[in-house]
N, C-alpha and C positions, 0 to 999 in steps of 0.2 A: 506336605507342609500344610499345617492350618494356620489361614488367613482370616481374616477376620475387619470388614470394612465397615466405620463408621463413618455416618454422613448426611447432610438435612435435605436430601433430595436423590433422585435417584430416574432416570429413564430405565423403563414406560411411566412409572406408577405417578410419578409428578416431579417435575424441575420448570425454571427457570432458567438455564442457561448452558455455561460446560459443565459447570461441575455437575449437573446433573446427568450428560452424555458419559461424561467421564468413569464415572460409580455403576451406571450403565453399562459400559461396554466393558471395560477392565475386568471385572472380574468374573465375567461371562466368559472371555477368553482364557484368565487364568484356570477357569476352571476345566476348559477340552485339554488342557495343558496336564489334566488328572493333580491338579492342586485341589485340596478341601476347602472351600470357599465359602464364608457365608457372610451376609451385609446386614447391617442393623439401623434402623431408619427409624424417624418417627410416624404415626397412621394418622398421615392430613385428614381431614374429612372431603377432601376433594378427588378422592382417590377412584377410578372407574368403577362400575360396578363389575364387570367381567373380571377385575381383579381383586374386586371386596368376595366377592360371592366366593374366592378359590381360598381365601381367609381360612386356615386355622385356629381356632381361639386355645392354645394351650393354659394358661394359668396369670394368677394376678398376685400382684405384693402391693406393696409401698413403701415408699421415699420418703425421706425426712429432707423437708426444704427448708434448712433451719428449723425455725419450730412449726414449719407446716408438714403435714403428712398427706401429702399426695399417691394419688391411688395406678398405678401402670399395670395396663393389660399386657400380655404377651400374645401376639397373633404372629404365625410362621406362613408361609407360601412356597414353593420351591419353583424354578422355574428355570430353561436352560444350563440344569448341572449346579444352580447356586441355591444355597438357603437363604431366603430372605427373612429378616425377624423383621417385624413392625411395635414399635411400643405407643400405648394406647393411652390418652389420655386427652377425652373432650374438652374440658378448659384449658388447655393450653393450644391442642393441633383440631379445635373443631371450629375452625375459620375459613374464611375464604380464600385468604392470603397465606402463601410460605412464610413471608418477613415482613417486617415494619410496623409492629406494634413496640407500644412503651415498655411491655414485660418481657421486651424477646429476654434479657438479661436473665429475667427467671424463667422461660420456657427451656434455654441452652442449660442454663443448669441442670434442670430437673433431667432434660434429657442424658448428658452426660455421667450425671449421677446416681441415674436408671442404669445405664452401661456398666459403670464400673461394679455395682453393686450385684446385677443379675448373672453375671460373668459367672460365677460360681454356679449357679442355677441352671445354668446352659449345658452343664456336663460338658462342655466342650469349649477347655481354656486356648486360647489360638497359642502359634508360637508369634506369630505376628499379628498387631490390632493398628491396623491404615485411618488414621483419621485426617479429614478435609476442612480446609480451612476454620476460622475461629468458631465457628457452631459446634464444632467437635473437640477443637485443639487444646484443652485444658484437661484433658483424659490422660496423657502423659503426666502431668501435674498431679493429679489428682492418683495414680496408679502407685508415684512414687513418693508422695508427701500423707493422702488421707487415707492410701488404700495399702501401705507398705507391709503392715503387720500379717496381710494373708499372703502363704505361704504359697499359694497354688501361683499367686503374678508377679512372683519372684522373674519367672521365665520368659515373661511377656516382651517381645522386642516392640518398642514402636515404632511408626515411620507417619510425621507430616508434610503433607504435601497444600504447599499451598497456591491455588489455583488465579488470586486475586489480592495482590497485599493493603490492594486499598482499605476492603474489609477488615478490620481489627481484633473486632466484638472489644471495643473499650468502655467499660462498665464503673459504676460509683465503687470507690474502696471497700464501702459497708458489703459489698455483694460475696464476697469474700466470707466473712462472718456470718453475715443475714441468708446466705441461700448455700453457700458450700459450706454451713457448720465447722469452718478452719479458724484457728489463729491467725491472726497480720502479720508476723515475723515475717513473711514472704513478702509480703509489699513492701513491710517498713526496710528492709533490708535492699528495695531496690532491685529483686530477682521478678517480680512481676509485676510490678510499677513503670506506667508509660506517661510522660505529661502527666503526674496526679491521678492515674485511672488506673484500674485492676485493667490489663491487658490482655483476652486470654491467648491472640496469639503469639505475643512476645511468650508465652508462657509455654507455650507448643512449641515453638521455635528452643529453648531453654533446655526443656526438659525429653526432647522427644528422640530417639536415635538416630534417625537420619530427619535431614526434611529436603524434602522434594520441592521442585517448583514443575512447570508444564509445559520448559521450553528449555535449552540450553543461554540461548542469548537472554533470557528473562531472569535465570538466576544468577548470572555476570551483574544484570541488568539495576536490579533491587539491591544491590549492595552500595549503589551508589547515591548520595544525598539526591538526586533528581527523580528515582522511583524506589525509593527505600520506604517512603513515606513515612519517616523517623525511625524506622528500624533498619537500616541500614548500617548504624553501628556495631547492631543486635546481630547482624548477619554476618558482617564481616568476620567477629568476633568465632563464629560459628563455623565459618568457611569450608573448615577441613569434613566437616557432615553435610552441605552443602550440594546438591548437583540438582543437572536440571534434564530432566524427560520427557521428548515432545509427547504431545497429545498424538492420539488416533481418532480415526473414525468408521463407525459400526459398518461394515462392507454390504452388511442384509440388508440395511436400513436407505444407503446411500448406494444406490446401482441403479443405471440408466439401462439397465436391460431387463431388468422387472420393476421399478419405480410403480407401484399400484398408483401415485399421483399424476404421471403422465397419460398423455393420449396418446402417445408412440415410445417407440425403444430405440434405442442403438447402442453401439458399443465401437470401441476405437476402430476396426474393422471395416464398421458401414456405421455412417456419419448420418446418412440420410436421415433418420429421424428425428437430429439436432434441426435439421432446417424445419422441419415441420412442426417440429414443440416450437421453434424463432416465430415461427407466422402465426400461431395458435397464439400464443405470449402477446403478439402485438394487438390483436384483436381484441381479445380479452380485456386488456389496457385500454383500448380507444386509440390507440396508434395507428398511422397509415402502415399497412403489409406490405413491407419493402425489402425481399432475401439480400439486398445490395447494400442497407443501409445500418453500420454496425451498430449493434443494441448495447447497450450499458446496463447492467443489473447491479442493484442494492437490496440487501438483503440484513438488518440490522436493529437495532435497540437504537433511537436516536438521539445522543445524547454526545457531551462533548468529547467525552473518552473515545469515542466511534469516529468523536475526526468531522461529524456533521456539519458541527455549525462553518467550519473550513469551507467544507462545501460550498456552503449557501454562500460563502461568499464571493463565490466563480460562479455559480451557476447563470448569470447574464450572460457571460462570455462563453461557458459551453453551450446556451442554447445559440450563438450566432454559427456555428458549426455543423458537419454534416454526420449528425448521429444521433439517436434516441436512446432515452434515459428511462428505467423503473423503477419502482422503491417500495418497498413496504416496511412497514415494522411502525413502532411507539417508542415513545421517549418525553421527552422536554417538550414542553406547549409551544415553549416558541420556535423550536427547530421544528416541530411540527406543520404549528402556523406558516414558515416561511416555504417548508415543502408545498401546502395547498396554494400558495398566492403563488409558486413559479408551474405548477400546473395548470392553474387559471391562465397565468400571462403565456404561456408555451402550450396548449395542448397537443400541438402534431409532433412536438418534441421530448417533453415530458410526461411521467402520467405516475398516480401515488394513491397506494392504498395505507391510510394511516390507521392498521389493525393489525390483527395477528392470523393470516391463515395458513397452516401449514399445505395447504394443497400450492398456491400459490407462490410459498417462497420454495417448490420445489421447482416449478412450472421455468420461476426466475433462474434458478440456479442451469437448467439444462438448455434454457431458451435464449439466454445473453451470449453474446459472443465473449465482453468482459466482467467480470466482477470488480467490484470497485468496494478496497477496507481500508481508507484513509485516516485510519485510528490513532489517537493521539501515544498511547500506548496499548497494547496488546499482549497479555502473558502468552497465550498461545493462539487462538485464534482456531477456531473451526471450519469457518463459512468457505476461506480460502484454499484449504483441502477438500470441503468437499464442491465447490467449483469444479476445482482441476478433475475431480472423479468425473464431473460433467460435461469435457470438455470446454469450460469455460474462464478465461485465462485472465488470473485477480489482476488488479493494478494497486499496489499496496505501499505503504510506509514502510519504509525498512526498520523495523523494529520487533522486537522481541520473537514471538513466533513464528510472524510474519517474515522477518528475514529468514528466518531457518528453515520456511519451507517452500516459499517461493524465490526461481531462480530467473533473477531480471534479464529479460531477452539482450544479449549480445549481438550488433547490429554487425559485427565482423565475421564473427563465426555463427551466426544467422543458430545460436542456440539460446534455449529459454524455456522457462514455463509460464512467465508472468512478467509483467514490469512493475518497477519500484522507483519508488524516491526517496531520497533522504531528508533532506532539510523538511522540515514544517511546517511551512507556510503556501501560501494562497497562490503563487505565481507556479511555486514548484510541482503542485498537484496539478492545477492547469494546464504544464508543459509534458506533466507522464500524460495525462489524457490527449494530451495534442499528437504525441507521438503515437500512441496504441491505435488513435484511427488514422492517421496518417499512415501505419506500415496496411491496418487492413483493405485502404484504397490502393497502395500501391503494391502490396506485395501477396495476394491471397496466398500463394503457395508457400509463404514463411508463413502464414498465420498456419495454415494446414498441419507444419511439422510440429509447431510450439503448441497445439492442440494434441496433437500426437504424443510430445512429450509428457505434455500434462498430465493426461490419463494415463499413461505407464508408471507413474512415479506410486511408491508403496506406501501409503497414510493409512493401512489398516493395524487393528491390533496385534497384529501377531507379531509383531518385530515389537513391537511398544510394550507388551508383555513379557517377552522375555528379559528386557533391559530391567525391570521392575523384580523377576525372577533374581537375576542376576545382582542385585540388593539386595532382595532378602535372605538370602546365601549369603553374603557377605557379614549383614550383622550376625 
């Protein structure tokens, strides 16, 4: 089967979040799976050099953005069994940033419209073309409205999957006109009009053959006016194409027995080395080195969707308690701000690095005894799978992903891999944190087994792949 992934980000080469693990790892596995796979991205200017330098520049066209004619390179790279395409084009991906500028509206254009257009150039029409979230998701749209007349993508099945329905891409009406050289009959008729906005993922959602979400409970989840975020009429409507597929995570990438981040190994086997990244961890931080005294890690974007500001508002009460806290990640100035002032007021309790280092949110992940993902909502959630690969057991919201893959310790049948809360509020987070060090002072050998469990449970691609197989067969 030829697959065919579009998508504005992509691990190694450059992301920001899941979706970029995601485009990462999936189609790397579909492809030991002997699927013909190849992914088409746009060429950040931020891109390594070790993977600029492995650049093929095959050929160049250009796009008509409305009445502009923008110029796209074509650069290929192969790597792990997949073709990766990259489309080139300095004014629009020669920035520092993935997202956040005024013209993203026309930057997702042009990219989309590179897509559909080169498809024939590629010699090689998919039967299936995966696009992610609204940066991609007007490709369906555009395959069966501006691109219908060629003959070769009659065949083309799509599938959208969307990772984060907060994202939209809701764009001015004109953009329609001004940058995809269409008619309005589509707006004006209300097939891709949201609130007065060209919408492009209600448009994906619309026109796409299936659409995926990255959780089972997350796509129950968004049909409902509480996390539909207006499209939720759009969905229900849609239901019967509708399902939801947890996420994975990269098994080479995420292993405590080779981790190149770590100062030591271990594996569910021999633990020993867990203790010894715990004291390494504490050090590091400026914490007092205490194997007895259970650690807390955060690992996150810090921002209200992550459930932070909640935080801050217990954090007096968890520092009267017998446990230490770490944190790293960026977000919102004031969640930020309110992290550095209870570090100040807590030093032997708390401690916060407010950047981005990957060495050390691995350091977190293998050295905490818990994880803590207090997210307001969560489509799928990564951090907490790969915790559990670490031995280290989330304390999460029960929501979306996070319910689906963390199983809340049972004080009866002393089974678990995590604990959860439901409600969402400040007293409830408080009381799962109150319990999780209360069992590990009084009960070490039930934390042992729920460590145990943790790390045997399967959040790799290979089961996540085939369920994705098992779709594309179906359309």
């Amino acid at each position: 089967m030829k697959i065919l992934f579009a998508a504005s980000e992509c691990a190694p080469f450059f992301k920001t979040g899941g979706l970029g693990d995601v485009v990462g790892a999936l189609p790397k596995e579909l492809a030991k799976k002997g699927q013909d796979v190849q992914v088409v991205l746009p060429l950040f200017s931020g891109m390594k050099k070790e993977f600029r330098d492995q650049l093929e520049f095959k050929f160049y066209d250009f796009v008509n953005i409305g009445w502009r004619r923008q110029f796209i390179g074509v650069n290929t790279l192969v790597k792990d069994g997949v073709k990766y395409i990259f489309l080139e084009n300095e004014q629009y991906f020669g920035r520092p940033e993935l997202y956040g500028y005024l013209d993203d509206g026309e930057r997702w254009a042009w990219f989309q419209l590179a897509v559909c257009q080169l498809l024939e150039r590629f010699d090689w029409i998919p039967d299936i073309l995966h696009v992610n979230d609204f940066h991609t998701a007007m490709i369906p749209f555009l395959l069966k409205e501006k691109y219908r007349w060629i003959n070769a993508y009659h065949k083309i099945h799509t599938v959208l999957t969307i990772h984060n329905i907060e994202f939209q891409g809701a764009m001015d009406p004109n953009v329609l006109s001004d940058l995809f050289g269409m008619g309005m009959e589509r707006f004006y008729d209300g097939t891709v009009e949201q609130n007065g906005a060209l919408n492009f993922l209600k448009a994906g959602i619309l026109y796409a053959d299936r659409v995926t979400t990255v959780s089972p409970s997350y796509a129950k989840e968004i049909q409902t006016p509480e996390f539909g975020n207006g499209l939720d009429p759009i969905l229900r409507f849609v239901s019967g194409k509708l399902s939801g597929i947890l996420n994975g995570i990269d098994y080479d990438i995420y292993n405590p027995e080779t981790d190149k981040y770590l100062i030591d190994h271990f594996s569910v086997k021999n633990m020993s080395g867990k203790q010894r990244a715990k004291a390494h961890l504490q050090q590091r931080m400026g914490l007092p080195v205490d194997a007895g005294v259970p650690l807390i890690g955060m690992v996150s974007r810090l921002t209200s969707q992550k459930g932070f500001d909640l935080m801050l508002s217990q954090m007096d009460r968890c520092m009267l308690g017998e446990a230490q806290f770490v944190l790293i990640g960026t977000g919102y100035a004031s969640i930020e701000n309110g992290f550095r002032y209870f570090a100040e007021k807590y030093p032997d309790k708390f401690a916060c690095n407010i950047a981005f280092d990957l060495q050390l949110a691995q350091e977190i992940y293998a050295g905490s005894d818990y994880f803590l993902m207090p997210s307001a909502f969560e489509p799928c959630g990564l951090s907490q799978m790969i915790a559990m690969r670490y031995g280290t057991l989330p304390i999460v919201h029960e929501i979306g992903g996070l319910k689906d893959t963390v199983i809340p310790y049972n004080p009866i049948s002393k089974e678990g891999t995590g604990f959860g809360f439901v409600d969402f509020n400040g007293d409830v987070l408080y009381n799962a944190l109150k319990r999780a060090v209360k069992l590990y002072w009084d009960q070490p050998k039930t934390i042992d087994k729920l460590r145990q469990n943790a790390m045997s449970q399967d959040f790799s691609w290979t089961s996540k792949a085939n369920s994705y197989l098992e779709l594309y067969q179906k359309i």
